[in-house]
Backbone as JSON Lines, residues from 0, in Angstrom:
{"i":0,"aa":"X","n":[-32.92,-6.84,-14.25],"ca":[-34.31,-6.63,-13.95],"c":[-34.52,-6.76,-12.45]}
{"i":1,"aa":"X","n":[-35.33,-5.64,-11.88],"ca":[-35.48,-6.03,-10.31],"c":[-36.36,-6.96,-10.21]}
{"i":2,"aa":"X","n":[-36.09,-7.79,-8.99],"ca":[-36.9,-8.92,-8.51],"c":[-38.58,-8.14,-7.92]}
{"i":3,"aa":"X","n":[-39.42,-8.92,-8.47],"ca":[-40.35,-8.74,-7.46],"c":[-40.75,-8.36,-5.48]}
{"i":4,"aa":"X","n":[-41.08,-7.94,-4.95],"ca":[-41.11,-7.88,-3.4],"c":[-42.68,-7.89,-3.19]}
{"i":5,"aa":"X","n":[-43.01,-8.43,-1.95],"ca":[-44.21,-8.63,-1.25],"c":[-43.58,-8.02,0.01]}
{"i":6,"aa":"X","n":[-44.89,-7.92,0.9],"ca":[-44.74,-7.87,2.06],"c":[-46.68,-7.87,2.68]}
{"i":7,"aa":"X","n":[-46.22,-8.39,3.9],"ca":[-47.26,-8.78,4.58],"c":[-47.75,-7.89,5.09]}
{"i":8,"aa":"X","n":[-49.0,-7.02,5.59],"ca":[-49.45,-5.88,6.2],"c":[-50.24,-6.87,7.06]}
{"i":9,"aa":"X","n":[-50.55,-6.28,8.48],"ca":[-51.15,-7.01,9.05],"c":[-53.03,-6.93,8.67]}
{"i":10,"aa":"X","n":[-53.54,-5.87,8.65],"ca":[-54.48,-6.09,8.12],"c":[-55.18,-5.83,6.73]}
{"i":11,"aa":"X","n":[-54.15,-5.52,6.14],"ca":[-54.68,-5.79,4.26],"c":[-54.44,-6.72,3.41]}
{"i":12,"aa":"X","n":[-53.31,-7.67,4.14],"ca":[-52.86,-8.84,3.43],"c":[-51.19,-8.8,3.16]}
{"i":13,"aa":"X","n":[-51.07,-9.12,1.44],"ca":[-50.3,-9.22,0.71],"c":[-49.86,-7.73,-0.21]}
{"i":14,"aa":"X","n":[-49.2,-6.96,-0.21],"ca":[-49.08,-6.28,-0.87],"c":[-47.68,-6.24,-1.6]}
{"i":15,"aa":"X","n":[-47.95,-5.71,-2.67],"ca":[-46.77,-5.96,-4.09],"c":[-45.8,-4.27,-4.03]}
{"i":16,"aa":"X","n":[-44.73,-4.35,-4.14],"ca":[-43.64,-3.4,-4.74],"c":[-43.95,-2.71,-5.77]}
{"i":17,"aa":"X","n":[-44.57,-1.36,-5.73],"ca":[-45.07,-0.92,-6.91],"c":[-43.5,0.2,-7.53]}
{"i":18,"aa":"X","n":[-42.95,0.77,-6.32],"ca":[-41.63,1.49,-7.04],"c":[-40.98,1.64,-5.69]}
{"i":19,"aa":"X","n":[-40.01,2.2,-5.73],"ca":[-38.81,2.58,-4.89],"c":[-39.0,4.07,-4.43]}
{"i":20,"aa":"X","n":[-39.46,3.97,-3.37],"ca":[-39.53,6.13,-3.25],"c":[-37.99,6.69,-2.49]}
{"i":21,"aa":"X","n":[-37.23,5.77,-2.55],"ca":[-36.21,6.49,-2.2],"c":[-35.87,6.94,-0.85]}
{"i":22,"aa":"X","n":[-34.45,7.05,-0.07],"ca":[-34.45,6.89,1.52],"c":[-34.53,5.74,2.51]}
{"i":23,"aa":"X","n":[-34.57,4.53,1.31],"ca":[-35.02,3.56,2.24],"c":[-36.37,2.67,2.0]}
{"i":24,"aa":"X","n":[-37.79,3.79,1.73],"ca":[-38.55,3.47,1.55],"c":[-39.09,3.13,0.15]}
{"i":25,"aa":"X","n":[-40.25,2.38,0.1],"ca":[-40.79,1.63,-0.98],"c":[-42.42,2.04,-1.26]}
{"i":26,"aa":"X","n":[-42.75,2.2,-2.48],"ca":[-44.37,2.53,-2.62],"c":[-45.04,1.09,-2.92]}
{"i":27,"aa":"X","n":[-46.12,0.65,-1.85],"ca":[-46.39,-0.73,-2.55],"c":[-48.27,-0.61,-2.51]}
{"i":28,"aa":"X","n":[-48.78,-1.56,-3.07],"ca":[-50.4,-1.67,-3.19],"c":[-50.76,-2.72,-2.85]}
{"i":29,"aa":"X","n":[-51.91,-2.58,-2.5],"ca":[-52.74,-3.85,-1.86],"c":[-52.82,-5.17,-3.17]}
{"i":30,"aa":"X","n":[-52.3,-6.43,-3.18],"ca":[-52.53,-7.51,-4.5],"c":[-53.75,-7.42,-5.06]}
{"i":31,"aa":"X","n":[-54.22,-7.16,-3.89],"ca":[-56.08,-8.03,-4.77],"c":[-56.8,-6.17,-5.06]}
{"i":32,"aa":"X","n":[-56.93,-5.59,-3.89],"ca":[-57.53,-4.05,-4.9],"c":[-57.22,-3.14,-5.83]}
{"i":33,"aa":"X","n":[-55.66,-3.62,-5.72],"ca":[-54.73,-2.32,-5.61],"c":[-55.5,-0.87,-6.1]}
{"i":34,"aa":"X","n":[-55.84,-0.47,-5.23],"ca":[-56.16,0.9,-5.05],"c":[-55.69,1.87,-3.49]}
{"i":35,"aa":"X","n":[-55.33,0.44,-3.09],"ca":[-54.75,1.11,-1.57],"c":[-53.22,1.06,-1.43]}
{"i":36,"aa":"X","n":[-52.84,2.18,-1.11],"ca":[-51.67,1.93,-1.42],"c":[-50.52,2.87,0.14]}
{"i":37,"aa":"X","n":[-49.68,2.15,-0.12],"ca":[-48.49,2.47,1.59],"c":[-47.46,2.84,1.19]}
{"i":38,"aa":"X","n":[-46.69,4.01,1.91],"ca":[-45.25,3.67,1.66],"c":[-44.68,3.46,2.83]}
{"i":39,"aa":"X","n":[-43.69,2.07,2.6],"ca":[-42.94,1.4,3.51],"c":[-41.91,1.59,3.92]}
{"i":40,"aa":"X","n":[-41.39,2.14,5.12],"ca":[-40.31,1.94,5.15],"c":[-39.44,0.85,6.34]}
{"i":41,"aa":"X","n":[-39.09,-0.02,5.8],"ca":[-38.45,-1.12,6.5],"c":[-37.57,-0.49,7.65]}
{"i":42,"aa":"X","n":[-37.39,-1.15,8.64],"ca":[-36.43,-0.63,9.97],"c":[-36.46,-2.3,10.77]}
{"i":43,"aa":"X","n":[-35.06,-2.33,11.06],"ca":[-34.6,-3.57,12.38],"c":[-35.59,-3.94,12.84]}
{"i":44,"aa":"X","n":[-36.37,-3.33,13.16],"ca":[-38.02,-3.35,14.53],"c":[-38.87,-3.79,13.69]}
{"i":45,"aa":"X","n":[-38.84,-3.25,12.55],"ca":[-39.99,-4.32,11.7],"c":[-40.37,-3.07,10.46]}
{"i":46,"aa":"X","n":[-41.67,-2.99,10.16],"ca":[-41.69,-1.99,8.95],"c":[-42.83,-1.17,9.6]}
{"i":47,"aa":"X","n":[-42.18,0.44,8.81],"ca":[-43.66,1.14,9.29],"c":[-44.43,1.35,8.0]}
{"i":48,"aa":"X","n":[-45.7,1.61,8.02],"ca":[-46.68,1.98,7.42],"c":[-47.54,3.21,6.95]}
{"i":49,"aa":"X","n":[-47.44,4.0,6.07],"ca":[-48.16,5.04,5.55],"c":[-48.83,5.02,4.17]}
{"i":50,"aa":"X","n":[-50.21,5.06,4.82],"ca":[-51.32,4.86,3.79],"c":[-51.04,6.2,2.8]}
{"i":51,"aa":"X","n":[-51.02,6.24,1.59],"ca":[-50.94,7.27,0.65],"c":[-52.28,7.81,-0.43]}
{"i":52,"aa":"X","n":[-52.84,8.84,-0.69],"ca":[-53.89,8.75,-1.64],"c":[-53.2,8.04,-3.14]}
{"i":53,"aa":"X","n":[-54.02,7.66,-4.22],"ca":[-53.62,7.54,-5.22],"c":[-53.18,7.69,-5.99]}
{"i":54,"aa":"X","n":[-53.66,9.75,-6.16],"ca":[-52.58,10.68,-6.85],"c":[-51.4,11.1,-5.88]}
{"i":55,"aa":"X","n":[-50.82,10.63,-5.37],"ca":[-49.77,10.98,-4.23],"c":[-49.02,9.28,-4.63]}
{"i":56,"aa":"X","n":[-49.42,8.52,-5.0],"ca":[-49.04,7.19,-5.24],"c":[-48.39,7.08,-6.61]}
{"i":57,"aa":"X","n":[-49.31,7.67,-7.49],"ca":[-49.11,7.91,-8.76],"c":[-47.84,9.13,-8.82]}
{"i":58,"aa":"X","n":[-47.72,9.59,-8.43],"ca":[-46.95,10.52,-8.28],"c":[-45.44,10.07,-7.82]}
{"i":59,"aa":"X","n":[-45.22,9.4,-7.25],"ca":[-43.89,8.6,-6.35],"c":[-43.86,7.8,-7.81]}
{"i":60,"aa":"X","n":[-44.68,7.25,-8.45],"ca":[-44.1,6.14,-9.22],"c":[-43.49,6.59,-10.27]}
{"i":61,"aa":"X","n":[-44.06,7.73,-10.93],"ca":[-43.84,8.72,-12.18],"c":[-42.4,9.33,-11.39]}
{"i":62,"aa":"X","n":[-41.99,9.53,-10.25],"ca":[-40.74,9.88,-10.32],"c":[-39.73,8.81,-10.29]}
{"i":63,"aa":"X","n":[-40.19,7.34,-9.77],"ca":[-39.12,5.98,-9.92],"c":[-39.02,6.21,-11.32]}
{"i":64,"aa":"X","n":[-39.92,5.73,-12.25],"ca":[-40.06,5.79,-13.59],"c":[-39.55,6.64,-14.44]}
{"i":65,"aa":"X","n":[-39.27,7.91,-14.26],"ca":[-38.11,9.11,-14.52],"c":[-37.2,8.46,-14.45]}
{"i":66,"aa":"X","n":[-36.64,8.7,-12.71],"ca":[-35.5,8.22,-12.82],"c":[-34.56,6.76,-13.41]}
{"i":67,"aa":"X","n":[-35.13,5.9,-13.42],"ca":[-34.83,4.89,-14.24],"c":[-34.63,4.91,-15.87]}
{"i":68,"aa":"X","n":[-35.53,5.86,-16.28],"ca":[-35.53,6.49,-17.37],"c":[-34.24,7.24,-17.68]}
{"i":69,"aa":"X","n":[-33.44,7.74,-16.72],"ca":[-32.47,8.98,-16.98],"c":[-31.4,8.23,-16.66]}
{"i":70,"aa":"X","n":[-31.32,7.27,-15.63],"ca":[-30.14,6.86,-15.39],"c":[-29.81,5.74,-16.44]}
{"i":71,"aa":"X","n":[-30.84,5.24,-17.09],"ca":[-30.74,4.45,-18.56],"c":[-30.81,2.97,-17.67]}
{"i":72,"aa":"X","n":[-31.37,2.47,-16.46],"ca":[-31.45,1.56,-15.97],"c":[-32.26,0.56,-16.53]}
{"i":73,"aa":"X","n":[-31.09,-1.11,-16.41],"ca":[-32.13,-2.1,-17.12],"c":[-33.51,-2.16,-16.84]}
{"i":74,"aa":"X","n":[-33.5,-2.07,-15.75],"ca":[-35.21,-2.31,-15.1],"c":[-36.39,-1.33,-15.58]}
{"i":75,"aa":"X","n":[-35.67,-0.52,-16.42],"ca":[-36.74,0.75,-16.82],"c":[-38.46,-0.05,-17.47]}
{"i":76,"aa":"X","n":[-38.14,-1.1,-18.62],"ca":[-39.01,-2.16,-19.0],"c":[-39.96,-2.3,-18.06]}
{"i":77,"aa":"X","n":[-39.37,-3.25,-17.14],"ca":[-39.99,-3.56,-15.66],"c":[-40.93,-2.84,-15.24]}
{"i":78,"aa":"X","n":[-40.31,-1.17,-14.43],"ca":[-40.96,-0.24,-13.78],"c":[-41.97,-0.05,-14.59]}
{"i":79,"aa":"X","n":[-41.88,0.63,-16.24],"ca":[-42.82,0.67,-17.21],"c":[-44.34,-0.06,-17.11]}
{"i":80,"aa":"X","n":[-44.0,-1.19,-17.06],"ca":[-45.08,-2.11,-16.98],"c":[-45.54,-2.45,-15.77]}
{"i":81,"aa":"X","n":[-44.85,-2.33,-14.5],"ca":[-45.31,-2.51,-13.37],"c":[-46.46,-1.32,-13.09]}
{"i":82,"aa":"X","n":[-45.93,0.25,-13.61],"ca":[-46.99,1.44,-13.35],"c":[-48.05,1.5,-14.32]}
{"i":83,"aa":"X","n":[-47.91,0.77,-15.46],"ca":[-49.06,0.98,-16.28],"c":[-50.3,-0.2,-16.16]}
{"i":84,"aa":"X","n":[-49.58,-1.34,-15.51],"ca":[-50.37,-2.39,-14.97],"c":[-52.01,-2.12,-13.36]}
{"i":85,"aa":"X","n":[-50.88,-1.3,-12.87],"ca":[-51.04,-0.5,-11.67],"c":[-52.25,0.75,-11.66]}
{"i":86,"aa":"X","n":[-51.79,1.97,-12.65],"ca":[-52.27,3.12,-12.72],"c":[-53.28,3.41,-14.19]}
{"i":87,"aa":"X","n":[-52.81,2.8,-14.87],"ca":[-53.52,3.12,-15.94],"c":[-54.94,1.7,-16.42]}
């Protein structure tokens, strides 16, 4: 099962690991609205930031969620409930 991830944004707070977009980068949402949502991608220098719409959010997660699905990965459970917690 994957571990949980946070990360700190400087001005939205706390935001949670919503899926893996692949390349490096990560799709995550604001804790407390989640309706805002970034994809991260970590670098040496620190992390950059791109605000995403929702259906563009929803969209990245439905393809983690595939793929976990196809590759028959334990975490599929996980992702499952992390996007339906999230999106639905």
């Amino acid at each position: 099962m994957s571990a949980e991830h946070y990360l700190n944004h400087p001005t939205f707070g706390l935001l949670y690991r919503v899926a893996q977009a692949g390349e490096g980068r990560d799709l995550y949402a604001t804790l407390y609205a989640q309706r805002m949502f970034f994809l991260v991608t970590l670098q040496a220098r620190g992390a950059q930031f791109e605000v995403l719409p929702l259906m563009d959010a929803r969209h990245l997660a439905e393809q983690n969620l595939a793929r976990s699905r196809r590759d028959g990965s334990e975490s599929h459970a996980h992702w499952r409930q992390l996007f339906d917690q999230t999106f639905i």
